[in-house]
N, C-alpha and C positions, 0 to 999 in steps of 0.2 A: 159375587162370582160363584160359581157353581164346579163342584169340586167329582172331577171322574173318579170313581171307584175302579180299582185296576184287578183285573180277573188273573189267575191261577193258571187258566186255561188256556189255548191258541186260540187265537180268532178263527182258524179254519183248518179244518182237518189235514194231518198231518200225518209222514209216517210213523211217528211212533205211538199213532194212536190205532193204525192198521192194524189187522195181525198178517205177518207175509202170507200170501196165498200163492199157489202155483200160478195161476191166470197173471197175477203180479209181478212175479219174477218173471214170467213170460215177455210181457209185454215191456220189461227192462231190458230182457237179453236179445229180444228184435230190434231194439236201439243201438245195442253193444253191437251186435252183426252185422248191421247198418253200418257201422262207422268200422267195424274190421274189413267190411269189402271194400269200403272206400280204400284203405291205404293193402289191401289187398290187389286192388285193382294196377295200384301203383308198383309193385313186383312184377306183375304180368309186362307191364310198359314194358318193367326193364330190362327183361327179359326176351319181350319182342325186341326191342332198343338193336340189344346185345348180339340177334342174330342179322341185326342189317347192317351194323358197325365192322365186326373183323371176326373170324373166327377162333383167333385168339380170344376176345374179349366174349363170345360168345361160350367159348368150353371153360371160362373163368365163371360165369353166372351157372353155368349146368355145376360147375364144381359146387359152386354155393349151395342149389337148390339139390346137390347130390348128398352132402353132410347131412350129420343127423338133424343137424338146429332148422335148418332150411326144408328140409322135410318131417320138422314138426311143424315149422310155419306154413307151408303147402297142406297139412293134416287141418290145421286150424281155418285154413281160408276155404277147405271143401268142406269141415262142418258148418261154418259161418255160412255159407252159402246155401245148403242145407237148410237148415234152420229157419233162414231167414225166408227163402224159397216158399218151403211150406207153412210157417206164419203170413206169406202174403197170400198165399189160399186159405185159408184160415179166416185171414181177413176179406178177403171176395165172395167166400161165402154166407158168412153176419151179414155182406152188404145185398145180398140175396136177402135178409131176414130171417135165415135159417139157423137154427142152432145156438139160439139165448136160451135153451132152460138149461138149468145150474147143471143139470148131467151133462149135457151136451156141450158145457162149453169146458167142464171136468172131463172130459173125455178128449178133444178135442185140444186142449191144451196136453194133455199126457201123449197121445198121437202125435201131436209135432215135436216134442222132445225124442221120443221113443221112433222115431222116422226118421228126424236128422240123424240118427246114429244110429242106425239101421241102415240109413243111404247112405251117409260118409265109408264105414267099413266096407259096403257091396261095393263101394266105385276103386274104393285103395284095393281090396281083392282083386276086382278083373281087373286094375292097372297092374298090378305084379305081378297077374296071369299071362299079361299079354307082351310083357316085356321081354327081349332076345335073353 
């Protein structure tokens, strides 16, 4: 019988053989975003829910999303969306072909970071501008 020598190594590359790149952490935190709008999605319900149930139970969910916590959660679900938005042009663009050399996609990754929170703060501004 014939005896396997066992390597040191991973059979296949792995993270801690990466070194983290921004394009990297990019394309982990369009995952993240992904799964925050999902259960983002699910406040909205219940908040639509809340204005076809009673008015009572309606000005109990504004109460919530009126607290600080509720609108950090509301701050988080317009950057997530954000974010994830322009990572999906980001990605319709590549599927164009455009935009693989190493600047352009260094560029283009700091652009969506740098835009999500550029657009998250523009839209909390004119919402607080427009409020009675």
């Amino acid at each position: 019988m014939m005896e396997q020598k066992s390597s040191a190594r991973p059979l296949s590359p792995h993270l801690q053989i990466y070194k983290p790149m921004l394009t990297m952490m990019m394309s982990i935190m369009h995952r993240i975003t992904g799964v925050g709008l999902y259960f983002g999605i699910v406040l909205l319900m219940w908040w639509l829910t809340a204005a076809s149930i009673s008015d009572n139970y309606f000005d109990f969910v504004q109460g919530f999303f009126g607290h600080w916590f509720g609108r950090l959660l509301l701050f988080g679900f317009t950057w997530a969306l954000m974010h994830h938005a322009l990572g999906g042009l980001r990605h319709l663009l590549w599927d164009t072909g455009r935009g693989f050399d190493l600047k352009g996609v260094e560029w283009l990754a700091r652009a969506n970071l740098a835009g999500s929170i550029v657009l998250t703060l523009l839209l909390w501004i004119i919402g607080y501008g427009v409020m009675p």
